[in-house]
Steps between C-alpha positions, in 0.01 A plus 500: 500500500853680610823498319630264730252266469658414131808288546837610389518273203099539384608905503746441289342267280266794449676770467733292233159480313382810479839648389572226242167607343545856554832467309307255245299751401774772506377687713786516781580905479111542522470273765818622650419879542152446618636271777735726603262836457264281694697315805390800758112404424539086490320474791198680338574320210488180646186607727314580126551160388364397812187692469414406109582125538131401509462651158844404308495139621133470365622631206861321480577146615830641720599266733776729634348780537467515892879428577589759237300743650623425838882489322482831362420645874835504596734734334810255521272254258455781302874552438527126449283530236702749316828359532392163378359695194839660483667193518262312233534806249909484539481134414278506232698775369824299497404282353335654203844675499701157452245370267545795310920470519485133415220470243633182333476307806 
Protein backbone atom coordinates (compact mmCIF):
# COMPACT_ATOMS: atom_id res chain seq x y z
CA UNK A 1 0.00 0.00 0.00
CA UNK A 2 1.12 3.77 -1.19
CA UNK A 3 0.10 7.02 0.26
CA UNK A 4 -2.10 7.57 -2.47
CA UNK A 5 -3.85 4.64 -2.23
CA UNK A 6 -5.61 6.22 1.12
CA UNK A 7 -8.25 8.68 0.07
CA UNK A 8 -8.12 12.28 0.97
CA UNK A 9 -10.82 12.12 3.57
CA UNK A 10 -9.74 8.40 5.17
CA UNK A 11 -6.07 10.40 5.59
CA UNK A 12 -7.52 12.77 7.34
CA UNK A 13 -9.76 10.85 9.34
CA UNK A 14 -6.50 9.30 10.49
CA UNK A 15 -4.34 11.66 11.00
CA UNK A 16 -7.28 13.61 13.12
CA UNK A 17 -7.01 10.38 15.27
CA UNK A 18 -3.79 9.98 16.03
CA UNK A 19 -3.30 13.69 16.99
CA UNK A 20 -6.50 13.92 19.08
CA UNK A 21 -4.99 11.04 21.11
CA UNK A 22 -1.57 12.27 21.02
CA UNK A 23 -2.93 15.55 22.53
CA UNK A 24 -5.26 13.27 24.89
CA UNK A 25 -2.56 11.97 26.42
CA UNK A 26 -0.54 15.26 26.46
CA UNK A 27 1.87 14.36 24.74
CA UNK A 28 1.84 16.99 21.71
CA UNK A 29 5.52 18.73 22.40
CA UNK A 30 6.82 15.04 22.63
CA UNK A 31 5.12 14.04 19.74
CA UNK A 32 5.83 17.32 18.11
CA UNK A 33 9.72 17.39 18.30
CA UNK A 34 10.16 13.81 17.42
CA UNK A 35 8.09 14.40 14.23
CA UNK A 36 9.91 17.14 13.29
CA UNK A 37 13.61 15.65 14.42
CA UNK A 38 12.32 12.72 12.45
CA UNK A 39 10.60 14.00 8.99
CA UNK A 40 14.13 13.46 6.98
CA UNK A 41 13.95 9.52 7.98
CA UNK A 42 9.86 8.93 7.46
CA UNK A 43 10.47 6.94 4.74
CA UNK A 44 12.61 4.54 6.90
CA UNK A 45 10.26 5.03 9.42
CA UNK A 46 7.44 4.07 7.56
CA UNK A 47 9.52 1.12 5.79
CA UNK A 48 10.11 -0.25 9.77
CA UNK A 49 6.55 -0.47 10.35
CA UNK A 50 6.35 -2.25 7.27
CA UNK A 51 8.84 -4.81 8.16
CA UNK A 52 7.51 -5.61 11.97
CA UNK A 53 3.78 -5.71 10.99
CA UNK A 54 3.66 -9.53 11.14
CA UNK A 55 4.66 -9.31 14.76
CA UNK A 56 2.67 -6.08 16.17
CA UNK A 57 -0.61 -7.05 14.48
CA UNK A 58 -0.29 -10.59 16.14
CA UNK A 59 0.23 -8.91 19.09
CA UNK A 60 -2.32 -5.81 18.67
CA UNK A 61 -5.72 -5.98 16.97
CA UNK A 62 -4.74 -2.59 14.67
CA UNK A 63 -6.84 -2.33 11.95
CA UNK A 64 -5.04 0.79 10.67
CA UNK A 65 -1.95 -0.05 10.85
CA UNK A 66 -1.11 -0.60 7.04
CA UNK A 67 -2.53 2.86 5.80
CA UNK A 68 -0.64 4.51 8.65
CA UNK A 69 2.37 3.04 7.72
CA UNK A 70 1.92 3.83 4.16
CA UNK A 71 0.68 7.63 5.51
CA UNK A 72 3.69 8.32 7.35
CA UNK A 73 5.85 7.63 3.95
CA UNK A 74 5.30 10.83 2.67
CA UNK A 75 6.77 13.76 4.39
CA UNK A 76 3.76 16.17 3.53
CA UNK A 77 1.51 13.55 5.80
CA UNK A 78 4.00 13.90 8.19
CA UNK A 79 3.58 17.69 8.49
CA UNK A 80 -0.16 17.11 8.45
CA UNK A 81 0.20 15.25 11.31
CA UNK A 82 1.85 17.92 13.26
CA UNK A 83 -0.18 20.74 12.42
CA UNK A 84 -3.38 18.99 13.26
CA UNK A 85 -1.68 18.28 16.69
CA UNK A 86 -0.91 21.96 16.74
CA UNK A 87 -4.21 22.85 15.97
CA UNK A 88 -5.91 20.28 18.58
CA UNK A 89 -3.44 21.49 21.44
CA UNK A 90 -4.44 25.39 20.63
CA UNK A 91 -8.06 24.41 20.98
CA UNK A 92 -7.93 22.45 23.86
CA UNK A 93 -5.94 25.11 25.32
CA UNK A 94 -8.58 27.78 24.75
CA UNK A 95 -10.70 26.43 26.00
CA UNK A 96 -9.33 25.39 29.30
CA UNK A 97 -8.41 29.14 29.20
CA UNK A 98 -12.23 30.31 29.00
CA UNK A 99 -13.29 27.69 31.37
CA UNK A 100 -10.85 28.95 33.60
CA UNK A 101 -12.03 32.93 32.95
CA UNK A 102 -15.67 31.99 33.29
CA UNK A 103 -15.74 29.38 36.07
CA UNK A 104 -19.36 30.03 37.13
CA UNK A 105 -20.68 29.14 33.88
Amino acid sequence: MFASDVPPARRDEILEKIARKTVDLRLAAVAIVMLEANKPLSFVGSQLMVFFQPVITAIFPFTQYEEIAALLEDRSNVERLIQTIERLEDEKRHGQKQDNENPGN
